[in-house]
C-alpha positions as CSV (number, residue, x, y, z in Angstrom):
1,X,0.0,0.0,0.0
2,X,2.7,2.4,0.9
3,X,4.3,1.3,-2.2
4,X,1.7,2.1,-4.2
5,X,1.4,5.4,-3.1
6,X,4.2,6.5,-3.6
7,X,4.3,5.5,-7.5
8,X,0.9,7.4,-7.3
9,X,2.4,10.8,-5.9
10,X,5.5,10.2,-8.7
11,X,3.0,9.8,-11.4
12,X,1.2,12.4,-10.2
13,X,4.2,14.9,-10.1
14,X,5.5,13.4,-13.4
15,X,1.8,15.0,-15.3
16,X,2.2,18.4,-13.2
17,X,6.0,18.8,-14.8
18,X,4.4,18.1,-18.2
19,X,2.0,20.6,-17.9
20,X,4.1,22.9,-16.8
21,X,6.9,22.3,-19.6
22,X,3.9,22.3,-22.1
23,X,2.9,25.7,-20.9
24,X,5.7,27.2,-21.4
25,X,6.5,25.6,-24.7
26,X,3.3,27.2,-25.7
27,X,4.0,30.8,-24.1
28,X,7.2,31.1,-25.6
29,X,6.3,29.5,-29.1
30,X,5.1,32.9,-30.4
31,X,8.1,35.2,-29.2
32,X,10.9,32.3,-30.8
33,X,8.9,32.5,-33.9
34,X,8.6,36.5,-34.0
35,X,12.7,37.1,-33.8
36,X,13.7,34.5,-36.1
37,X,11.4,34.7,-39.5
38,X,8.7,36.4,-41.1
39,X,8.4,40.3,-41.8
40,X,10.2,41.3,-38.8
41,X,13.2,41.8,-40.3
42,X,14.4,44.8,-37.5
43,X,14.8,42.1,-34.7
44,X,12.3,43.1,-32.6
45,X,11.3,40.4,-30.6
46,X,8.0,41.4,-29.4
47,X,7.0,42.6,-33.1
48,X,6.5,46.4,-32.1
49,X,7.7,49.1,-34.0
50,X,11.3,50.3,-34.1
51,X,11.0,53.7,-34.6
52,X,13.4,56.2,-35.7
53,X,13.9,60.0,-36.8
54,X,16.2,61.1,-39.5
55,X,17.1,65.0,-39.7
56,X,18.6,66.5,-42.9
57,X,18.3,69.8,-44.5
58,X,16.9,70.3,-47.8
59,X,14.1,72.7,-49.9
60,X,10.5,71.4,-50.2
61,X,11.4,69.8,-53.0
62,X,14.0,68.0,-52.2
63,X,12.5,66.7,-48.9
64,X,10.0,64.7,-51.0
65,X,13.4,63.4,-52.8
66,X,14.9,62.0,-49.1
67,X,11.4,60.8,-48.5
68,X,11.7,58.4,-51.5
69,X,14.5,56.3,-49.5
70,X,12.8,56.2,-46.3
71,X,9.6,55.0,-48.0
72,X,12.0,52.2,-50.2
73,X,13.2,50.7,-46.6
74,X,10.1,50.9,-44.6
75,X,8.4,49.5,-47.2
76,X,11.0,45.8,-46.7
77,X,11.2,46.2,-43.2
78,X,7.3,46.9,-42.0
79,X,8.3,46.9,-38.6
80,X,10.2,50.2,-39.2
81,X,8.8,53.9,-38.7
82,X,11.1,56.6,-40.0
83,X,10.3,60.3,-39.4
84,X,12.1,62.7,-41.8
85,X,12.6,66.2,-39.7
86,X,13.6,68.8,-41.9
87,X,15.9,71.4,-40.3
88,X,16.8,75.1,-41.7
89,X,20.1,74.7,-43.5
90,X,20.9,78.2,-41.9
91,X,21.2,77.3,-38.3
92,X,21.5,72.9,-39.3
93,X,24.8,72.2,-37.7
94,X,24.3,74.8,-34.8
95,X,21.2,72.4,-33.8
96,X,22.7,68.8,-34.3
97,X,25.8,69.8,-32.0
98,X,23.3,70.9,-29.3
99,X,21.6,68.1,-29.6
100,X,24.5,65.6,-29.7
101,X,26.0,67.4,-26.8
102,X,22.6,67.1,-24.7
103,X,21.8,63.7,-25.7
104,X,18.8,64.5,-27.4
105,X,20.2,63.9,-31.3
106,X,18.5,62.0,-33.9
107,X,19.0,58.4,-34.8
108,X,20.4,59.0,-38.3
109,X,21.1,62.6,-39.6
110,X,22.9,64.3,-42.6
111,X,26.1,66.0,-42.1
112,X,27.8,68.8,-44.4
113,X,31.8,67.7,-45.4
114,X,32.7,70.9,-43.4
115,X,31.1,70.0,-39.9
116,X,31.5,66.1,-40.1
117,X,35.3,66.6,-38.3
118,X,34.0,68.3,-35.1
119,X,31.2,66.0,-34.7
120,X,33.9,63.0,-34.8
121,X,36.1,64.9,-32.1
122,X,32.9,65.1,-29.7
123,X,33.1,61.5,-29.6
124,X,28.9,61.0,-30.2
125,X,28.8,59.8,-33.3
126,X,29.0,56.1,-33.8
127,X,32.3,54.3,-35.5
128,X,30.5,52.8,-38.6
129,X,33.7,50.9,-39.5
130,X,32.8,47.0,-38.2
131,X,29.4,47.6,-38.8
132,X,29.9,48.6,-43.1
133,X,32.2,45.0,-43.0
134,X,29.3,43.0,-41.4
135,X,26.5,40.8,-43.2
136,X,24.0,42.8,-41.6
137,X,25.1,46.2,-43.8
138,X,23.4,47.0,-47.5
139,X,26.7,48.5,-48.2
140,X,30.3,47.9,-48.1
141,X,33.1,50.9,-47.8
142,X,34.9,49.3,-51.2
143,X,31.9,50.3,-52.9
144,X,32.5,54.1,-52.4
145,X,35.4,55.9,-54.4
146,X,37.9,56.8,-52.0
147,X,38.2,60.3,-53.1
148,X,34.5,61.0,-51.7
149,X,35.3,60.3,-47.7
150,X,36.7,63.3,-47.2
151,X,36.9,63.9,-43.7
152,X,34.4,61.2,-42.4
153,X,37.6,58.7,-42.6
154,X,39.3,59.6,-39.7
155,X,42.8,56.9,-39.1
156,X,41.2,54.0,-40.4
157,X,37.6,54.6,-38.9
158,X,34.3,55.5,-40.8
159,X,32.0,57.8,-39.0
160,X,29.9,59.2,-41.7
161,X,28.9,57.5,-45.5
162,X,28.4,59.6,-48.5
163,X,24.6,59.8,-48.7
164,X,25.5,60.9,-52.3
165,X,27.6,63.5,-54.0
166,X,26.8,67.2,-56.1
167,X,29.9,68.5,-58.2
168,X,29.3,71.7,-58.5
169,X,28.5,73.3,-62.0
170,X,26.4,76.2,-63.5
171,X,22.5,76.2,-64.3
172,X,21.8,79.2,-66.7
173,X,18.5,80.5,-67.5
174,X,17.8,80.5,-71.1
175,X,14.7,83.5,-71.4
176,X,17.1,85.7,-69.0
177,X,20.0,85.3,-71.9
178,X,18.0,86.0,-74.8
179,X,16.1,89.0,-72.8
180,X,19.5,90.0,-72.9
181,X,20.2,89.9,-76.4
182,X,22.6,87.1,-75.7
183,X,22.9,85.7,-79.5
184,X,25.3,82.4,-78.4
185,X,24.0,80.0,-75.6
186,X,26.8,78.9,-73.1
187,X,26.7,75.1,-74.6
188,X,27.9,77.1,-78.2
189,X,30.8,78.7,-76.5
190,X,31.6,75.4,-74.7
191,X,31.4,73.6,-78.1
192,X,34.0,76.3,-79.4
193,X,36.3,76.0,-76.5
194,X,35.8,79.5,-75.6
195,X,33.6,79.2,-72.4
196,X,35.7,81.0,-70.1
197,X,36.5,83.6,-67.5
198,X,36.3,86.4,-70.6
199,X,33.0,85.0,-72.1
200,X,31.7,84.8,-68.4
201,X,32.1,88.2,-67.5
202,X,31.0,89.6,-71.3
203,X,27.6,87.5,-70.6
204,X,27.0,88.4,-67.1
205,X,27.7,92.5,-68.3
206,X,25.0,92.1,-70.9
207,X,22.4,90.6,-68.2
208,X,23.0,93.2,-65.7
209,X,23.0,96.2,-68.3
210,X,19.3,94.9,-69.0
211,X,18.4,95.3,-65.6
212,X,18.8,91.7,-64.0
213,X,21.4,89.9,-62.3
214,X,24.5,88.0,-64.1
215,X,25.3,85.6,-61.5
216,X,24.5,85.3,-57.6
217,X,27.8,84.5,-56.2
218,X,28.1,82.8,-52.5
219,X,31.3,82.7,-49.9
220,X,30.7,79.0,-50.0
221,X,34.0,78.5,-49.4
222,X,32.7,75.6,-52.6
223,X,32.0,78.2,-55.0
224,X,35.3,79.7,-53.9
225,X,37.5,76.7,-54.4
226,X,35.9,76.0,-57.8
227,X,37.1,79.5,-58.9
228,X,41.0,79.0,-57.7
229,X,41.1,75.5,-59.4
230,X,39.3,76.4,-62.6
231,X,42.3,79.2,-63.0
232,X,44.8,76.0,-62.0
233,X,45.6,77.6,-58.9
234,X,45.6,76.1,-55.0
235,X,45.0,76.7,-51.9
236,X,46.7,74.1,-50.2
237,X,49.5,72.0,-50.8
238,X,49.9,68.6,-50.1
239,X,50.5,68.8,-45.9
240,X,47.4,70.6,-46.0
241,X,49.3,74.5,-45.3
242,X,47.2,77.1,-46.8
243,X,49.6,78.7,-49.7
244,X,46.9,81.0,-50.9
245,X,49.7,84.5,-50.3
246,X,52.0,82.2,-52.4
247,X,49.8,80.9,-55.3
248,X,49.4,82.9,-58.1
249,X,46.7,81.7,-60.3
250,X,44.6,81.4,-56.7
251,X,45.4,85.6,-56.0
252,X,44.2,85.6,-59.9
253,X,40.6,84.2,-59.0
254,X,40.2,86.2,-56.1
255,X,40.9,89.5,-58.1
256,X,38.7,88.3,-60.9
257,X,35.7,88.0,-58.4
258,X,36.3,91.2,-56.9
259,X,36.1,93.0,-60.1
260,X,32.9,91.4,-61.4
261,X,31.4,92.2,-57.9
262,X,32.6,95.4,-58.5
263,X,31.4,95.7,-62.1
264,X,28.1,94.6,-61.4
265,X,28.4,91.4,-63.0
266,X,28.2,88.8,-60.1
267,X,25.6,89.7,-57.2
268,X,26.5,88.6,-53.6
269,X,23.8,86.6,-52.0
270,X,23.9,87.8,-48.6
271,X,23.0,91.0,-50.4
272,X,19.8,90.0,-52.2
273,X,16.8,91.5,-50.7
274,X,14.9,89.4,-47.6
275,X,12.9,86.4,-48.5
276,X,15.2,86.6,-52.5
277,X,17.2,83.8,-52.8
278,X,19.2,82.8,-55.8
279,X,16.7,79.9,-57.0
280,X,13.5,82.2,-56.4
281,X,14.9,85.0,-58.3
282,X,16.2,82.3,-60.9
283,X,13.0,80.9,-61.7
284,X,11.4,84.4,-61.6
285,X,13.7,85.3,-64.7
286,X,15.8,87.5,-62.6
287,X,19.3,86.0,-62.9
288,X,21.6,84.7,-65.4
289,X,23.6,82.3,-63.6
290,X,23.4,80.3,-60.3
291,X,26.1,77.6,-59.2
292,X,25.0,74.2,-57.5
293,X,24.9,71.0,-57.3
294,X,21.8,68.9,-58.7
295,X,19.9,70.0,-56.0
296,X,17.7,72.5,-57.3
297,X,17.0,70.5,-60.6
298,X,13.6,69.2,-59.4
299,X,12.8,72.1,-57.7
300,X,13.4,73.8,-61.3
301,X,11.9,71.2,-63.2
302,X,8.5,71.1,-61.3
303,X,8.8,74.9,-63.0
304,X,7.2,74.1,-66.1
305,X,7.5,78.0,-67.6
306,X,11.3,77.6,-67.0
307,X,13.7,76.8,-69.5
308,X,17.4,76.1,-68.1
309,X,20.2,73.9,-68.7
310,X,23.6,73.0,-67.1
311,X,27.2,73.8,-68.2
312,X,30.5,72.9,-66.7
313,X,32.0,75.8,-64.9
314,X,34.4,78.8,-66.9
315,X,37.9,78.1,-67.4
316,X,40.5,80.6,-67.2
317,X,43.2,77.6,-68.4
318,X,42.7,76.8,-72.1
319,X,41.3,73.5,-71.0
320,X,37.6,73.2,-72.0
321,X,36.7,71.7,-68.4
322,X,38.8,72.4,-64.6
323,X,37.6,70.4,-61.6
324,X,35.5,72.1,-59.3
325,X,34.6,71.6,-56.3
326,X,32.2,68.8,-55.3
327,X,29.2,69.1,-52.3
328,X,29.2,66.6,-50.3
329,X,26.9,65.0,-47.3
330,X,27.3,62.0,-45.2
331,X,25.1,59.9,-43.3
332,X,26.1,59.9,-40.1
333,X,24.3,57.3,-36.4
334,X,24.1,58.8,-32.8
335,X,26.4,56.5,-30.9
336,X,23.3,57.0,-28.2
337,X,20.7,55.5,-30.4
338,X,18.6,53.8,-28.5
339,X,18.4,51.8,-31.5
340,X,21.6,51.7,-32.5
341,X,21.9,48.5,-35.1
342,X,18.2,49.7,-36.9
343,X,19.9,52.9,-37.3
344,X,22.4,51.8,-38.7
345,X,20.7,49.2,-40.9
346,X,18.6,52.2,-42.2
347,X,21.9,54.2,-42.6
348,X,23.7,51.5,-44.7
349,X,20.6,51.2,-47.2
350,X,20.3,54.5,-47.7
351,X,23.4,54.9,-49.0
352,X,23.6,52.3,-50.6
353,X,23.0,51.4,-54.8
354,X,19.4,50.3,-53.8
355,X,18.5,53.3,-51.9
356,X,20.5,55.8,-54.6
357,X,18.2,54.3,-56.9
358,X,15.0,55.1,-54.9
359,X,15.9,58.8,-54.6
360,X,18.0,59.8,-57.3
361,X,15.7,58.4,-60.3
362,X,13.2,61.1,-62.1
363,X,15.2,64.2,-61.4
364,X,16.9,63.3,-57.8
365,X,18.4,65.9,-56.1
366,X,22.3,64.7,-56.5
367,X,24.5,62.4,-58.2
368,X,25.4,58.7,-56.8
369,X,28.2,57.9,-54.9
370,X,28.4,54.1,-55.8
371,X,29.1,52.7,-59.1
372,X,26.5,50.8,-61.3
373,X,24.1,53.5,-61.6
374,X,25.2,56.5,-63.3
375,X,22.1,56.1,-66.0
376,X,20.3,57.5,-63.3
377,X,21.7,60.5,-64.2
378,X,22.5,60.2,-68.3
379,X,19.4,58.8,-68.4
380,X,17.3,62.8,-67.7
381,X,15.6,64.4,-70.0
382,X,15.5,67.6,-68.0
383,X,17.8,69.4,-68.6
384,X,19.6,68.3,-71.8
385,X,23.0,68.1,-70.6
386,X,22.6,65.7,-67.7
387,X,26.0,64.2,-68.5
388,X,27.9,67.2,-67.3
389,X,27.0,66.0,-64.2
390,X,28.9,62.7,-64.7
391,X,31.6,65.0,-66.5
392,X,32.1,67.0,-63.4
393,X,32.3,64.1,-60.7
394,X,34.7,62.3,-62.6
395,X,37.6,65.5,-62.4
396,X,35.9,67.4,-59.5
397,X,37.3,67.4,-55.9
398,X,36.2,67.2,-52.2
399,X,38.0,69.2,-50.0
400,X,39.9,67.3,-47.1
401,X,41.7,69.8,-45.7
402,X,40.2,73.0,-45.0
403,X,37.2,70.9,-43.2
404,X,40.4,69.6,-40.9
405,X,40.3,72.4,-39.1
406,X,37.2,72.9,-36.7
407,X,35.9,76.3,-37.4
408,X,38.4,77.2,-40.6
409,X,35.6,77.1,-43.2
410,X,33.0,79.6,-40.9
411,X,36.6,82.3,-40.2
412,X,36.9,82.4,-43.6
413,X,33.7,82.8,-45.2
414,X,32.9,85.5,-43.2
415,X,36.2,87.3,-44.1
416,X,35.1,86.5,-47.8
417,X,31.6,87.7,-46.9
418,X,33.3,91.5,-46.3
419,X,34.5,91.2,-50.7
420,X,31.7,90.1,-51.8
421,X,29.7,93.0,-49.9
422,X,32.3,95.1,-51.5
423,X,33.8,96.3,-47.9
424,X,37.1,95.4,-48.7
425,X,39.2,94.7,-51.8
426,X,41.0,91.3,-53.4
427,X,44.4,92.3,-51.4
428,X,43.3,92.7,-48.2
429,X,41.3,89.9,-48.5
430,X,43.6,87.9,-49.3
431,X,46.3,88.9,-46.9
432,X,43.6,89.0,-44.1
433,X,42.5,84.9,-45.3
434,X,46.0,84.1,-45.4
435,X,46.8,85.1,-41.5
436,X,43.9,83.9,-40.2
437,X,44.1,80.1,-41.9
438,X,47.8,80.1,-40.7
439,X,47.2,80.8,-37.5
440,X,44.1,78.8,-36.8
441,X,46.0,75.6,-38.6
442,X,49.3,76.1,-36.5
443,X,47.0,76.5,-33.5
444,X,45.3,72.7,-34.6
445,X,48.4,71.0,-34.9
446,X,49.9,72.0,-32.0
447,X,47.0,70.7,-29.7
């Protein structure tokens, strides 16, 4: 009897363990099944959103054009939520260093080539290195050229991806030129090998003696370097010393700026009148000449009254075509992400062929950084000579060295800024660009 008992209370715990083991089979069936397969690609493991916010700059129109990428990736990875928040370009990297300093940044965020080296000495922004060499990333480092990093390659480490790149070229407006009683388009002078400094400034003379502006120029130090190298002339040399005092053909492009200010030719943009800017006035039929990057092509094409076309920028070589400078923007992951491999998941398919495609097709707002897809570009029929954008990456340049320098690019635009307002001439300029970028680059290497 007591032997029989006791089998009984054994059996009996034996069915109570199998419940229990059943049970929790059962419970845990669903999460096992959640974070291994199905549409929950983003890991979660109790199939809730991951959400995340994405700031970058950018006009209405482009905004739509960054949308297109989002919408690409949350469309494969439903369990995604990406909010694009669009920030004032004026005061962009002011509010992304207060927010990385507070701890309050953005998941993923765009970051201009001249403000990507102070955000890497604050230490918040993530290494991407291990991450672009993993199975998980759309995208591998080897398939960007080398010469687009820049400064986001910092000894070895990657802390920012080209989202895309802009060389910088002209748009001109065609009814502004023959309101002119400009008899040649800019393509015919190209074609002759005579678009250069001299044609430039005869063109932009006629437009402003009927009234309107030749061309809107901009201390971007951009728009400055593509002036010194489309004379051959440098601003650095090789150690990254700035040899502007020095360089000849450099002192050349400052004094030819100076005098079309001067002349009436070029207009300074900080000068236009409030609520003006150079694309408003250039769809308007007010200007000649504006320099970008593809950028404000579809805010142009949505124009459908405006007729305009690109051309590389004016030589003052003999060579039909100079480098000029090339705009640049990487991608760039808080290190404090609270969802730090979704970000940058997101991050690496953005930038990669796949997400190019989905916001550079029909008119995009740039040109792609990886190779395989330049037809996204040849292939435009607005405006006719979408190849010069091809043209112009292939020879342009990113600058590497002024963007060193925390706070170089700001000291010297603003000593620029007093030319262009016409408050000072080419030689003081010059002498006053060459002290301060000596100083403030002895002062950097010497920390």
């Amino acid at each position: 009897m007591k032997k029989k008992w006791s089998f009984l209370k054994v059996t009996a715990l034996l069915l109570t363990l199998l419940l229990l083991i059943s049970g929790c089979n059962s419970s845990g069936g669903e999460k096992t099944s959640g974070s291994k397969g199905g549409s929950n690609s983003s890991g979660s493991s109790d199939g809730k959103k991951v959400e995340l916010t994405m700031a970058s700059w950018g006009n209405p129109a482009e905004i739509k054009v960054l949308q297109r990428g989002i919408d690409a990736y949350e469309k494969d990875n439903p369990n995604v939520k990406i909010k694009l928040i669009p920030v004032p370009g004026d005061n962009y990297e002011q509010k992304l260093m207060t927010e990385l300093s507070g701890g309050k940044a953005h998941d993923v965020f765009y970051v201009g080539a001249e403000t990507i080296a102070k955000l890497i000495e604050t230490g918040k922004i993530a290494d991407l290195t291990e991450f672009l060499d993993s199975s998980a990333s759309h995208v591998k480092a080897d398939d960007f050229a080398d010469g687009l990093w820049g400064a986001a390659r910092k000894d070895g480490k990657i802390y920012g991806v080209s989202v895309d790149n802009n060389p910088l070229l002209m748009y001109y407006n065609k009814t502004v030129l023959k309101e002119a009683g400009v008899e040649k388009t800019p393509q015919d002078y190209y074609d002759e090998g005579n678009w250069n400094w001299d044609t430039f400034a005869e063109i932009t003379g006629k437009i402003h003696a009927a009234g309107k502006r030749g061309f809107v120029a901009d201390k971007w130090s951009a728009h400055l370097f593509s002036w010194v190298w489309s004379n051959g002339g440098q601003l650095y040399d090789d150690e990254g010393n700035y040899i502007l005092a020095e360089n000849e053909k450099a002192k050349e492009a400052f004094e030819y700026i100076d005098k079309m200010i001067k002349g009436g030719n070029f207009t300074f943009a900080g000068s236009l009148p409030k609520g003006q800017g150079a694309d408003a006035m250039f769809m308007s039929n007010q200007v000649g000449f504006v320099a970008a990057g593809r950028w404000l092509t579809p805010m142009f094409s949505e124009n459908k009254s405006l007729e305009f076309d690109y051309i590389p920028w004016p030589t003052n070589t003999g060579n039909k075509m100079e480098p000029a400078a090339i705009a640049i923007a990487f991608m760039s992951v808080a290190k404090d992400s609270k969802n730090l491999e979704e970000a940058m998941k997101f991050m690496s398919f953005y930038v990669s062929a796949e997400g190019q495609k989905a916001r550079l097709a029909d008119n995009g707002n740039a040109v792609p950084s990886v190779s395989g897809v330049d037809e996204l570009i040849t292939g435009d029929a607005i405006p006719e000579h979408a190849s010069y954008l091809i043209d112009a990456r292939e020879i342009g340049i990113v600058d590497d060295k002024q963007v060193l320098v925390p706070g170089l690019d700001k000291e010297l635009a603003d000593i620029m800024d007093l030319m262009l307002l016409g408050k000072q001439d080419a030689d003081k300029t010059i002498d006053a660009m060459s002290k301060k970028a000596k100083e403030m680059i002895e002062d950097y290497k010497n920390k």
